[in-house]
N, C-alpha and C positions, 0 to 999 in steps of 0.2 A: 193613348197616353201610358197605360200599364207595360206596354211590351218594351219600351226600351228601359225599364225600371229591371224586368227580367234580364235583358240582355245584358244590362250594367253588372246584376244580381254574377249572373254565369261566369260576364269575363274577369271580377274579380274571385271568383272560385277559382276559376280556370290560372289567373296568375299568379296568387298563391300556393296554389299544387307545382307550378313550374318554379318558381321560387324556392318552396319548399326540396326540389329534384335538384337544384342549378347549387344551394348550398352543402347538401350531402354530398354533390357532388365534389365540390370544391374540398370538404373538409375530408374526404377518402375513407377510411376505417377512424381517422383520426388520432392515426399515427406520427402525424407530425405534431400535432397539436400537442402528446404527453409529454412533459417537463420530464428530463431525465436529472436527479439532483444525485452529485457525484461528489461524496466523502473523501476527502484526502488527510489533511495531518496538520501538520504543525506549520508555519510559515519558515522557521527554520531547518526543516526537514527536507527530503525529495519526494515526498509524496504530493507534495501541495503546486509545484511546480508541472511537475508530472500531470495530473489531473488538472488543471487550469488547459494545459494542450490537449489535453486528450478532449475536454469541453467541448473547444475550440473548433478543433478535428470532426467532433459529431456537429456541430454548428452549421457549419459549412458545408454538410454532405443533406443539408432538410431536416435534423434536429432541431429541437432548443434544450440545449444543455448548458448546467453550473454548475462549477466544482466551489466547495465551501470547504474554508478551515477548521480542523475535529482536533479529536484529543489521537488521533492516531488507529490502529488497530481495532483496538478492541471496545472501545466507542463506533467502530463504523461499522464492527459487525453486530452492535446492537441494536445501531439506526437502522438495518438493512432489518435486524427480525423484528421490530417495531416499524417497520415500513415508513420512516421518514427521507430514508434516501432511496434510490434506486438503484445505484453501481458505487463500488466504496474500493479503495486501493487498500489489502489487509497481506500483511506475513502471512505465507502459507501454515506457518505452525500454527499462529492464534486461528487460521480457518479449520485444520487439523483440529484443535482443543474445542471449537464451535461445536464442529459436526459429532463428537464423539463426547463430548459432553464432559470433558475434562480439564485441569488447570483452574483456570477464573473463569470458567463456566461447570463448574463440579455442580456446584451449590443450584445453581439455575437451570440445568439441564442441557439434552443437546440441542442446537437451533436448528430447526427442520425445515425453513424455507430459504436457503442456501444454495445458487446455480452457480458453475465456475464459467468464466469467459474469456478467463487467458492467463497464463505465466506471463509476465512482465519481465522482471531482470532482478537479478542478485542484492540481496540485502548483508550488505557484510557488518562483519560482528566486528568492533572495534574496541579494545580495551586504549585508552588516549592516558600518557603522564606524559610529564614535562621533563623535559630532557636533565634539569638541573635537581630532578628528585632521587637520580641515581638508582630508580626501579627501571630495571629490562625486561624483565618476565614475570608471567603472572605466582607463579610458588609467594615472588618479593610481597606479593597484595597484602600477604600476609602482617594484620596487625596495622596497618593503612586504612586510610578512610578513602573509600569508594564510590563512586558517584553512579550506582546501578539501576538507573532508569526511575521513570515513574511507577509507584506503587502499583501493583496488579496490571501493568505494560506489558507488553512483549518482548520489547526491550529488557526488561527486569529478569523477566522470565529464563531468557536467553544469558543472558549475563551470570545466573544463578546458576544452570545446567552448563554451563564450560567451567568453574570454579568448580563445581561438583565434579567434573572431569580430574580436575587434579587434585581433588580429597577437599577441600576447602571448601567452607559451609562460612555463613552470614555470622556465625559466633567466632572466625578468626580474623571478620574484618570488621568495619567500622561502616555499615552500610551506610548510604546516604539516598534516599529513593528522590531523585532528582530528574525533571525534566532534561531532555536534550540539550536546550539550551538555557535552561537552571545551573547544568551539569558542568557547561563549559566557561560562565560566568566563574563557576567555584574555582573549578583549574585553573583560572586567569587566574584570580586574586588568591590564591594558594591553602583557599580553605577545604579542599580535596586534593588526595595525592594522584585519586585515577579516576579518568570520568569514563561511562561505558557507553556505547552509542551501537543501533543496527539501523542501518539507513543504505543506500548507496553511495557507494563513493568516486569522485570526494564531496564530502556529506561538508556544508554550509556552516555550520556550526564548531566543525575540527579545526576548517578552514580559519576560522575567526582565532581558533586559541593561536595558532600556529603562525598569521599574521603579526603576535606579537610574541609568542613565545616560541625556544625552541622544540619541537614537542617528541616523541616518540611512541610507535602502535607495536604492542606488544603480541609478541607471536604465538599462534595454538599450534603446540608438535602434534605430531603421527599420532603416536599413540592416544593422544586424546582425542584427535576429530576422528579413529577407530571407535573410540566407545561412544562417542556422541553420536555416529552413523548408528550402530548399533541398537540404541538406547531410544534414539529421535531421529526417524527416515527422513527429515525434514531438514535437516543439515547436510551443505556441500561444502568441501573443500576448495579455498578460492585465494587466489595471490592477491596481494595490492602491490602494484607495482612501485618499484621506487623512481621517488618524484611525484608521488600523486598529490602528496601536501608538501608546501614553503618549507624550506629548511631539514626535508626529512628523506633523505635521498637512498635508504632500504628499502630492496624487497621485503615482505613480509606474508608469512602462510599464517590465513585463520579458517574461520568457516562463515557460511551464507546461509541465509534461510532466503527463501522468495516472495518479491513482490505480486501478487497474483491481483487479476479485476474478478470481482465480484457480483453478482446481480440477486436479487430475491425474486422471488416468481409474479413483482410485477413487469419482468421484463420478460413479454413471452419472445417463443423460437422467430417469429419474422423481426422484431426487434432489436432481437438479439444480434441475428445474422447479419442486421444493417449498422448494428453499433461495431462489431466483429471486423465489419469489410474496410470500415471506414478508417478503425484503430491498423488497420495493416497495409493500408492501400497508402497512409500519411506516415509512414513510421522518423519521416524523414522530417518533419517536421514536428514532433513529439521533442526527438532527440535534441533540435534546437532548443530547446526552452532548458533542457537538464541535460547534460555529459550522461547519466543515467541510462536515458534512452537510446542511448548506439545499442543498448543488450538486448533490447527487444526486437524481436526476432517470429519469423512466421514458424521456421521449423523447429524453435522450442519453446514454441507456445501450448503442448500440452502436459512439458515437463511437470512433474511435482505435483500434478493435481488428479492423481490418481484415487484418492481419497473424498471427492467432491463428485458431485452429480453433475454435467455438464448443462449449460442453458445449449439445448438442441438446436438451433440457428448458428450459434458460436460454436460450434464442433462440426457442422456443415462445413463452416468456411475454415477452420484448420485442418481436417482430415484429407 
């Protein structure tokens, strides 16, 4: 009577050790299983959009990933060194001021667990008035109430260093530290003469003034995107072509900082390399969801982040 009590005993050891083999197995390193939580921006911005495909993009290659609405930049490269997200869409300049511990990160230090995984596409610098304000150029800013981004933004920051380009400092304007789409609200109803914006274009928000208003993007000459190359390596010279917004049918020369993806070192090298393969193998699909993404691009995917430490999987697959 005892022996089949043992045998019972053995064959439930014995199938829970296969059990135990058949779910490790199934579950791999358990790389599919990590949540990859992808920071973007604003719902009126091009980050948010951007990042919703690019989710999508890792979804569909054995990820699970979610792109969640942030305050933009410099909120994502906090969540990334508080390790609340995993991949965050950040200005190369604010990843520039992260790593080296300067601007809105003076006070806090540099942020030391910061991987790069790719140049994205151009973020243009946009000074936005309304065509019946009679300002063409930025010098006019002068004495004007200005709509320069959110307080300690990127945007802001941006908006501050090209004014400095033409001698003009926040005591001969009339700052207004206003969201994106705070910023465009105000130009609609005339309570700012120039709203500023750094997004891709054409940026959601321009779109909206320009629907109802006639609007006009004022131009950075030569000699100032000289001293801003100069000053900040993080700025490119970039057209917007005319027609890009309703009613606005100039070419117009300013400059660009870059959209870059971001990781913190919980995304190690095999991870990376599959988040990597995946963003280049669909770029075609990215692009639908944002005009944006036609700039992203395999061979200039290591532009501008000479300054950042590569996540080693993501430099596998672009080099």
């Amino acid at each position: 009577m005892g022996l089949p009590k043992i045998f019972k005993r053995v064959a439930t050891a014995v199938f829970a050790v296969v059990l135990a083999v058949g779910i490790a197995g199934c579950g791999g390193s358990g790389e599919k299983e990590q949540f990859i939580n992808i920071a973007t921006g604003g719902t009126a911005g091009t980050y948010y959009p951007i990042g919703g495909a690019i989710a999508e993009v890792l979804n569909k290659n054995g990820m699970n990933a979610s792109a969640q609405s942030t305050g933009a930049s410099v909120a994502n490269i906090n969540m990334l060194k508080d390790k609340q997200v995993e991949l965050a869409i950040v200005q190369n300049d604010i990843t520039y001021y992260a790593v080296n511990g300067e601007e809105m990160f003076k006070e806090s230090g540099k942020v030391e667990n910061l991987k790069g995984i790719a140049s994205l596409y151009p973020e243009t610098c946009q000074f936005i008035v309304r065509e019946d304000s009679g300002i063409k150029a930025i010098p006019d800013l002068k004495g004007k109430r200005v709509a320069v981004g959110a307080a300690g933004s990127g945007a802001e920051a941006n908006a501050r260093q090209i004014l400095e380009a033409y001698g003009i400092t926040y005591d001969d304007v009339d700052e207004q530290f206003l969201s994106f789409a705070e910023g465009s609200y105000a130009l609609k109803d005339g309570t700012v003469d120039a709203a500023f914006v750094t997004a891709g274009y054409p940026t959601a928000s321009v779109q909206d003034v320009a629907s109802q208003n006639k609007i006009r993007l004022l131009p950075v000459g030569d000699e100032q995107i000289k001293i801003l190359a100069e000053k900040y390596p993080f700025y490119t010279k970039t057209t917007v072509p005319a027609g890009t917004y309703q009613g606005f049918d100039e070419e117009i020369q300013t400059v660009s900082v870059m959209a870059i993806l971001v990781a913190n070192d919980k995304i190690d090298a095999a991870l990376g390399e599959k988040v990597t393969k995946a963003i280049f193998d669909n770029v075609d699909k990215i692009a639908a969801a944002h005009s944006a993404g036609k700039n992203i691009n395999k061979a200039t995917a290591l532009e501008a982040m000479d300054f950042i430490t590569m996540n080693e999987g993501a430099e596998k697959i672009l080099k």
